[in-house]
C-alpha positions in Angstrom: 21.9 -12.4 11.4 25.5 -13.5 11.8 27.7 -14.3 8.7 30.9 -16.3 8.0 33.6 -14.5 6.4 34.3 -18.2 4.8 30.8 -18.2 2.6 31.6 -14.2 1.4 32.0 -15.9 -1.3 30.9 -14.6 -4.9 27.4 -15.1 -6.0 26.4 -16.8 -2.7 24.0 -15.3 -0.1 23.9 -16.3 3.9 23.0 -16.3 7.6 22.9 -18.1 10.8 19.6 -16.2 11.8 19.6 -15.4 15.3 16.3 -14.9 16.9 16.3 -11.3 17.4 13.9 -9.1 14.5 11.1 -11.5 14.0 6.8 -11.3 14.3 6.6 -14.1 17.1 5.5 -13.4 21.0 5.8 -15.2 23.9 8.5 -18.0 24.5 9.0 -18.3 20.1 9.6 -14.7 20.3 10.2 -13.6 18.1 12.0 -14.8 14.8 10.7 -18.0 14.8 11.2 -20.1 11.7 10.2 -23.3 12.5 6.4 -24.2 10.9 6.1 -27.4 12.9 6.0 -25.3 16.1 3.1 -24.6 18.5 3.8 -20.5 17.3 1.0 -18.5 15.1 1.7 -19.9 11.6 1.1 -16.5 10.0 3.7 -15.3 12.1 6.1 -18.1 11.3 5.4 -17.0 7.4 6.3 -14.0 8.0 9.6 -14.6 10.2 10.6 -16.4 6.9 9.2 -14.3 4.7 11.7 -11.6 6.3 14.7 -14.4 6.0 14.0 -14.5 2.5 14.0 -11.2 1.8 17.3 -10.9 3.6 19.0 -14.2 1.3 17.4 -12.0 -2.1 15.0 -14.6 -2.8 10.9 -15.3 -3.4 9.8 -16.5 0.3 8.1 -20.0 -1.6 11.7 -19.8 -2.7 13.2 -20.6 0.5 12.8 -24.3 1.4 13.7 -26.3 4.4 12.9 -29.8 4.8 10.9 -32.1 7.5 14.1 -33.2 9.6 14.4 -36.8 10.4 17.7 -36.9 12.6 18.6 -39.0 9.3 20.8 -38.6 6.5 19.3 -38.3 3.5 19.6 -35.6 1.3 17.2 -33.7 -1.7 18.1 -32.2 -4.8 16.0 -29.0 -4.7 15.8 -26.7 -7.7 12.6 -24.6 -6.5 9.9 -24.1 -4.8 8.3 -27.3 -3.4 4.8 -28.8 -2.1 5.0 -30.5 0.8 8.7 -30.8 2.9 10.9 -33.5 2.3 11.7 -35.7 4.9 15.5 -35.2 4.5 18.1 -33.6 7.1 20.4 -32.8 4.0 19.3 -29.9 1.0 21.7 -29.2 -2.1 20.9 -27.1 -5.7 22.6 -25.7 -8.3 19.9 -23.8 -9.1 20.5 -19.4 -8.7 17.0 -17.9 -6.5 16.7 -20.9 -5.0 17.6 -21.0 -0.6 18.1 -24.4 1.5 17.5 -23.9 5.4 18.1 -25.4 8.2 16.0 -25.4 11.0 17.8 -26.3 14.8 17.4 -25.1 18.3 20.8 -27.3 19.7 21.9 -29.5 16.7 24.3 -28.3 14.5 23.4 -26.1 11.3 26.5 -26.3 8.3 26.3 -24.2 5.4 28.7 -25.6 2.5 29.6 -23.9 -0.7 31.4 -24.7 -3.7 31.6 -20.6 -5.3 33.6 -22.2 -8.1 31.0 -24.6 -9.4 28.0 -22.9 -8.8 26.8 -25.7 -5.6 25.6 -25.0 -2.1 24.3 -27.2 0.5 23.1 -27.2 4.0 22.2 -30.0 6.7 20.9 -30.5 10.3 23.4 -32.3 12.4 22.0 -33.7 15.6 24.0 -36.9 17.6 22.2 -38.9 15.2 23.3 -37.8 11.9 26.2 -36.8 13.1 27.3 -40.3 14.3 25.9 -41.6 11.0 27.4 -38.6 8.4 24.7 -36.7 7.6 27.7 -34.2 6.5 29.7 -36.6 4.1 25.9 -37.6 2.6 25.6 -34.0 2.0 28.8 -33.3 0.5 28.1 -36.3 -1.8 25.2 -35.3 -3.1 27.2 -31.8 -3.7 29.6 -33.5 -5.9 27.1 -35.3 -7.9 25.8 -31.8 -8.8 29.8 -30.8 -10.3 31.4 -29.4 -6.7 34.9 -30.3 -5.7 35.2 -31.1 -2.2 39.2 -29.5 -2.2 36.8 -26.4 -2.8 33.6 -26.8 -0.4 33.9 -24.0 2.5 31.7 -25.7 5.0 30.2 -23.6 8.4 29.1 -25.6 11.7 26.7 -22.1 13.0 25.5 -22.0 16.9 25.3 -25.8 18.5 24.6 -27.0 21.9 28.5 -26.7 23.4 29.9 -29.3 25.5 29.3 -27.3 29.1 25.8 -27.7 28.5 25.2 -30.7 27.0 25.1 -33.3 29.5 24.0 -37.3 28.7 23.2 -40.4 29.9 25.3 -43.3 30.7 24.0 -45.3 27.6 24.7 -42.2 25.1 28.6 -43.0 24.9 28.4 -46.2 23.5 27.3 -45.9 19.9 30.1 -43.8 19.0 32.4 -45.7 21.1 31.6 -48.9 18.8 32.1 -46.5 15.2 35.2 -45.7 16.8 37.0 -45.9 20.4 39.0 -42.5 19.6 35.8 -41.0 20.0 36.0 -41.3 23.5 37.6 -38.3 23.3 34.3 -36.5 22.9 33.0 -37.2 26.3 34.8 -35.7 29.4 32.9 -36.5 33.0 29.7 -34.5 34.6 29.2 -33.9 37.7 26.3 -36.1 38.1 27.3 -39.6 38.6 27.6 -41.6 35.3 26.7 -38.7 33.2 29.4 -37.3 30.1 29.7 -34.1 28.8 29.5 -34.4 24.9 31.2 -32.2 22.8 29.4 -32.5 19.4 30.7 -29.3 17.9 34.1 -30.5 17.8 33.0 -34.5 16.8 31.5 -32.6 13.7 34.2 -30.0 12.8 35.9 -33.0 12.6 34.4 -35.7 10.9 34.6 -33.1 8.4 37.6 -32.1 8.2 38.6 -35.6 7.7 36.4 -35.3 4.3 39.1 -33.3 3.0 37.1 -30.3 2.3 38.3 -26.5 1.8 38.3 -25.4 4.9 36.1 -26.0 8.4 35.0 -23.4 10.4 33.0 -24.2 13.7 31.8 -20.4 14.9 31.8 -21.6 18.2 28.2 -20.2 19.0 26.4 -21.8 22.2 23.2 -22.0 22.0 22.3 -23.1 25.0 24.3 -20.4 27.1 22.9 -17.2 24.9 19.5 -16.9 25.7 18.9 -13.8 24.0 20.0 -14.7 20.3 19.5 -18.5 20.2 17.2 -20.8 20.6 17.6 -24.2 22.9 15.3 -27.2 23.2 17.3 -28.2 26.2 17.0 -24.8 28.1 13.2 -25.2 27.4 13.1 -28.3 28.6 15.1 -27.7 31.8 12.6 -24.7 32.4 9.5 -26.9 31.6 8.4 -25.0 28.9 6.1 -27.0 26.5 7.5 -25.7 22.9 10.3 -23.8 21.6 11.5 -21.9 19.0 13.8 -23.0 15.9 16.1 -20.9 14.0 17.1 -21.1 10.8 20.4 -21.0 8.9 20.1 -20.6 5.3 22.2 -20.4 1.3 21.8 -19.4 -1.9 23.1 -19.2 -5.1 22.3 -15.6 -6.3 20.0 -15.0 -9.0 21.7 -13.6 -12.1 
């Protein structure tokens, strides 16, 4: 598990959960957290059964929803049914844990220590270029945070030397905004960008004004042995993967 010194904060519990110290075999081995993978499901349950434990809550306790690449977000104050179709979670509500569930998007972990308000959201291209981020920093302050105070962490992300795209990939975010050309810098292959969506996302946040930013700068396309990575898998031709989780919580009094 890795930890940012920017959510020690009081009362709140964290970690980017690498995928070292889990019950999974093969190419999920072996802390696998995803339940809409190919992996054993009882092994999944346990993998976040053990994350859970770690955060000091129930395991029905920690909740993660059915990611969309969108940007809606869910008020979650415990212990749900069925997973809501939502890339953004927030609660006020001590026990309760919102994680995230990514194997190349971007995780961030927000907290406001002050009022009591965490959130967490999955930040692909797609809800990046659309603010999945702001949505989930909105639905924060309807719950009594303060953005001045919101620490928000970007955990390990695709970088930009091994996220290559197409020639058609540039243009939506040229359109929101030509500065983002910025974002792109030339591949080798022949019409073909390197995208740097750690960066685009540090910051379109920052320019929400929050607290403070922190992007840990965690590849994890380049470090096989703790992360995850959908493209690695799919350069190798491997037919699933593995998804790690990222995960807050307000502790229990």
């Amino acid at each position: 598990m890795i930890s940012a010194a920017e959510l020690d904060l009081p009362g709140i519990a964290h970690g980017f959960f690498t995928r070292e110290g889990g019950h999974s075999h093969g190419i999920f081995a072996s802390l696998n957290a995803g339940l809409g993978s190919g992996d054993d499901l009882d092994a999944v349950r346990k993998n976040r059964a053990k994350v859970a434990c770690k955060l000091g809550v129930e395991t029905d306790h920690l909740v993660s929803g059915y990611q969309v690449h969108g940007t809606d977000v869910a008020v979650i104050t415990g212990p749900l049914a069925e997973r809501p179709k939502v890339d953004g979670l927030v609660s006020n509500t001590p026990g309760v844990a919102l994680g995230i569930l990514t194997a190349d998007c971007g995780p961030v972990l927000f907290a406001d220590a002050e009022a009591g308000v965490i959130g967490a959201c999955h930040a692909g291209w797609k809800g990046a270029l659309h603010g999945v981020y702001r949505t989930t920093v909105e639905a924060m302050e309807k719950l009594g945070a303060k953005r001045g105070r919101i620490s928000a962490v970007l955990g390990p992300t695709i970088s930009q030397p091994s996220y290559e795209v197409g020639p058609e990939f540039p243009k939506p975010f040229l359109e929101a905004d030509p500065a983002n050309a910025r974002y792109f810098i030339p591949s080798v292959k022949e019409r073909h960008y390197m995208f740097d969506l750690p960066q685009f996302l540090a910051d379109q946040m920052n320019a929400l004004q929050l607290g403070k930013v922190t992007n840990l700068a965690l590849c994890t396309y380049a470090d096989e042995a703790r992360f995850y990575s959908y493209r690695r898998a799919t350069h190798r031709g491997e037919k699933d993967y593995g998804r790690l989780i990222s995960a807050i919580s307000l502790r229990a009094a």
